[in-house]
C-alpha positions as CSV (number, residue, x, y, z in Angstrom):
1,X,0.0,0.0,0.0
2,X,2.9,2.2,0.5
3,X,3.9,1.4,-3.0
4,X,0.8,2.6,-4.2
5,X,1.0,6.1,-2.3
6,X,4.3,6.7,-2.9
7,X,3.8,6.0,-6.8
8,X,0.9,8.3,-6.9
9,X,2.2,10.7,-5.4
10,X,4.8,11.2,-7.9
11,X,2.7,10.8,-11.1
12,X,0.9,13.6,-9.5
13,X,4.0,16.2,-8.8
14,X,5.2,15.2,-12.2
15,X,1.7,16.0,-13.3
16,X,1.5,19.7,-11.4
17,X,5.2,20.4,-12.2
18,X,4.5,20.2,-16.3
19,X,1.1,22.1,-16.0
20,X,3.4,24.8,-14.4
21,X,6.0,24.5,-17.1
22,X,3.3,24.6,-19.9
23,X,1.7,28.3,-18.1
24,X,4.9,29.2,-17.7
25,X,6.0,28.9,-21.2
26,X,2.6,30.3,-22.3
27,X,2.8,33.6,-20.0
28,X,6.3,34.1,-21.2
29,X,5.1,34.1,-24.8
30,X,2.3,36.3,-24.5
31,X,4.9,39.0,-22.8
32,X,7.3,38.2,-25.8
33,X,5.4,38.0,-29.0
34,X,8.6,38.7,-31.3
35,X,9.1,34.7,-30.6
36,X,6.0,33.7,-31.4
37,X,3.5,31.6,-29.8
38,X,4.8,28.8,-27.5
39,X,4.8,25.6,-28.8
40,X,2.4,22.6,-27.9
41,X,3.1,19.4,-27.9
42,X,0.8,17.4,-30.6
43,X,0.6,20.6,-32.9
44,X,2.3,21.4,-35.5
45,X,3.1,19.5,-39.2
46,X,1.7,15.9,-39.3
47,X,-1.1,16.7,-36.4
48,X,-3.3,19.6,-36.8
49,X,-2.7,21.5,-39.9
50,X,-3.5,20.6,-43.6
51,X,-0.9,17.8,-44.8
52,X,-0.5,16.0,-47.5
53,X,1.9,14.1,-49.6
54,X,5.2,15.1,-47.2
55,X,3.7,19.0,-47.3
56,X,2.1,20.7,-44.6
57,X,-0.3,23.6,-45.6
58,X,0.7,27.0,-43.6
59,X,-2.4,29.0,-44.3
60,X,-4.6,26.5,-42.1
């Protein structure tokens, strides 16, 4: 039981601690637009945007 406890409690600081990295980088990106938006994991060529054939539509 221990184990357990001891297991969940790190999945949930590892959890809390890249929420806070993820507002962090997003805060910092809003108060520095000459960088551009901060990235997301899962976004970008091949996920979200219009691709096809090894290209990846910008304007979308």
């Amino acid at each position: 039981m221990l184990n357990f406890l001891i297991a969940m409690g790190i999945i949930f600081i590892l959890m809390s601690g890249w929420i806070l990295i993820q507002q962090t980088a997003r805060k910092y990106a809003a108060k520095h637009p000459e960088f551009g938006p901060a990235k997301e994991e899962g976004l970008g060529c091949g996920k979200n945007c219009g691709c096809g054939a090894g290209q990846c539509d910008k304007s979308s």
